[in-house]
C-alpha positions in Angstrom: 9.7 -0.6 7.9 7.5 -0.4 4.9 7.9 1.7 2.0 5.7 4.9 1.6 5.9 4.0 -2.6 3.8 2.1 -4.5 6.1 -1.0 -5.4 6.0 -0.5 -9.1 7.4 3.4 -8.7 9.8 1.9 -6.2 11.1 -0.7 -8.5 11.8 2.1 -11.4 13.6 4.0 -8.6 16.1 1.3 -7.8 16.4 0.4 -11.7 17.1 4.3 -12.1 19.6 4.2 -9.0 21.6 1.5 -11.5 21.4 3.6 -14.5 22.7 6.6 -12.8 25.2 4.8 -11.5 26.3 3.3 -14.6 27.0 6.5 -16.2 28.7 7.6 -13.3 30.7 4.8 -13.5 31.4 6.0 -17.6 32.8 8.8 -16.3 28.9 11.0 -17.2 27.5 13.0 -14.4 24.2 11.3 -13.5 20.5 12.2 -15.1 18.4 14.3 -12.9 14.8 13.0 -12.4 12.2 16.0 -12.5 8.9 16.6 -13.4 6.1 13.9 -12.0 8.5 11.6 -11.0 10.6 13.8 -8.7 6.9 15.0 -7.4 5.8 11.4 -6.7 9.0 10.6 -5.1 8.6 14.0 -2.7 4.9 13.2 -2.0 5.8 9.3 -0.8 3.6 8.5 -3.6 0.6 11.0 -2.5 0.9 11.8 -6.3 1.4 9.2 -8.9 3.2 9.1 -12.0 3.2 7.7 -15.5 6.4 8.0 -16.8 10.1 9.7 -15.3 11.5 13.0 -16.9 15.1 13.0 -17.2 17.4 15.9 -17.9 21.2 14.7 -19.2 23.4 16.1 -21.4 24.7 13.5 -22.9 20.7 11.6 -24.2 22.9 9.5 -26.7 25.0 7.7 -23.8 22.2 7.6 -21.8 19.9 5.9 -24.0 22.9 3.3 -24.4 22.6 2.4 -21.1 19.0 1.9 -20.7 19.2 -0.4 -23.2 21.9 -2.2 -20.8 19.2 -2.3 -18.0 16.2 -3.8 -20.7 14.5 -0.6 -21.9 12.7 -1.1 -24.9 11.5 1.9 -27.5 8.2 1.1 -28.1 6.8 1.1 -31.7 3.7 0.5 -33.5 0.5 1.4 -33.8 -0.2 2.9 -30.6 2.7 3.9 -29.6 3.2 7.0 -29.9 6.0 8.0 -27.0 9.2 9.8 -27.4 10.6 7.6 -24.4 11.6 4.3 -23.5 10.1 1.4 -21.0 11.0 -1.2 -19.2 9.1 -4.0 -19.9 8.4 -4.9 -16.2 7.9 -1.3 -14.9 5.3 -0.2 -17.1 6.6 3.5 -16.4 7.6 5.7 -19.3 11.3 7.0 -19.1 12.1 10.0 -20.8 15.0 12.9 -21.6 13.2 15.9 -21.8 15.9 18.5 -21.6 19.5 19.0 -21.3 19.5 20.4 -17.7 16.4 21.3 -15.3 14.2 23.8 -15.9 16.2 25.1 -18.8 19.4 25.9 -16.0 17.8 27.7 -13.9 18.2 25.7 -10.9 21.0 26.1 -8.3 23.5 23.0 -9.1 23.9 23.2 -5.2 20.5 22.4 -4.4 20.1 19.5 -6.6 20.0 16.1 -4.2 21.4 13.1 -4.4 19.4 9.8 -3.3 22.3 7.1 -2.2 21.5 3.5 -1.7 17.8 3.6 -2.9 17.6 -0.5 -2.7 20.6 -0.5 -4.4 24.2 -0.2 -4.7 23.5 3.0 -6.9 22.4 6.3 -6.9 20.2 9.2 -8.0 20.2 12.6 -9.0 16.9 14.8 -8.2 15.5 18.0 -8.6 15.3 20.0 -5.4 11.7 20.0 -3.6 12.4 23.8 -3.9 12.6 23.6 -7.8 9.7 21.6 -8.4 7.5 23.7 -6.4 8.5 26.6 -8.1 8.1 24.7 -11.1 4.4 24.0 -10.3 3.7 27.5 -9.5 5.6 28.8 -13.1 2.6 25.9 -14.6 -0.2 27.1 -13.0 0.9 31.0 -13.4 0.9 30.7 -17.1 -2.9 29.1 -17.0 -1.9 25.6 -18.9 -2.3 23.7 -15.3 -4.0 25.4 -13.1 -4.3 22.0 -10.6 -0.7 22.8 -10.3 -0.8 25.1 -7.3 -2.9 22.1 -5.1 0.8 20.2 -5.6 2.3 22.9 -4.9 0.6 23.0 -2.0 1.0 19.9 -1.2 4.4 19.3 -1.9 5.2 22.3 0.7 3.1 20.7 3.3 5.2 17.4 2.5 8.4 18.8 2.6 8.2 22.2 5.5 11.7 22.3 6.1 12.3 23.5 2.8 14.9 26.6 2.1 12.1 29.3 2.1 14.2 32.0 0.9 15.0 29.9 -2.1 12.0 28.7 -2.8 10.6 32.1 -2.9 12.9 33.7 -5.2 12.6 30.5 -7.6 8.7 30.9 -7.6 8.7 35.0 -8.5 11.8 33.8 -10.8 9.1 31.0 -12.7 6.0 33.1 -12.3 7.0 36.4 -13.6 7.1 37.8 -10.3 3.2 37.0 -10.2 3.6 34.6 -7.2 6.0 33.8 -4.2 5.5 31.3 -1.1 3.1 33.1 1.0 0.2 32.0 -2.3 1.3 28.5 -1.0 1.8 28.4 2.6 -1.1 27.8 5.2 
């Protein structure tokens, strides 16, 4: 069966399957992919991505280990990124926060991918979250393509936990929004 991913986001999956397991393996809990990333992964690639937003606690020991795996901090002129690379992804990886969406997210409904091509695993937003997360974007007027993922995201994904993902939408729109904006 082939994969629904393009082969280069694939790859940076796998190689992030190893990281996470590494810190586990440290005795960390495991980064949480969010952002793009987490949408590209949802969408089988129906959205694509430049780089992977990581939430950990612990960026130091994190960092550390990507450096075990061959990520490189790129300097010079030009290069101007917080993040790191790996020089065969050509994907940005980045910690962008301590926890998701500053802890508003239900611990529970955070997933995690096992055997991803490899012996490790991952830690990922819910569907749920990033939704909502799209919707708080594109309620405060910075994104306003944000409500087509949305959209799309939903149709991807319809056996979502609608309850949930209603109450985290009002919670990241101010109340402005809730499901029935996306659905249909």
């Amino acid at each position: 069966m082939t994969s629904p991913y393009r082969p280069e986001f694939e790859a940076a999956l796998g190689l992030f399957a190893q990281v996470s397991a590494a810190m586990r393996a440290r005795g960390f809990t495991r980064p949480v992919l969010v952002g793009g990333a987490a949408a590209e992964y949802y969408t089988g690639s129906m959205l694509a991505t430049g780089d992977f937003d990581l939430c950990s606690p612990v960026q130091a020991e994190l960092e550390e280990e990507m450096q075990r795996h061959g990520f490189i901090k790129p300097s010079g002129p030009g290069m101007a990124t917080r993040g790191w690379i790996h020089p065969a992804l050509h994907l940005g990886f980045e910690v962008v926060a301590d926890v998701p969406m500053d802890g508003n997210v239900d611990r529970d409904h955070i997933l995690l991918v096992e055997n991803f091509d490899t012996d490790g695993a991952f830690a990922i937003i819910a569907v749920e979250d990033l939704i909502a997360d799209r919707m708080g974007q594109y309620a405060s007027g910075t994104a306003r393509d944000r409500i087509d993922q949305a959209r799309l995201l939903l149709r991807l994904n319809p056996d979502v936990d609608k309850g949930y993902l209603d109450r985290r939408i009002r919670e990241e729109s101010s109340g402005d929004y809730g499901i029935s904006d996306i659905e249909g």
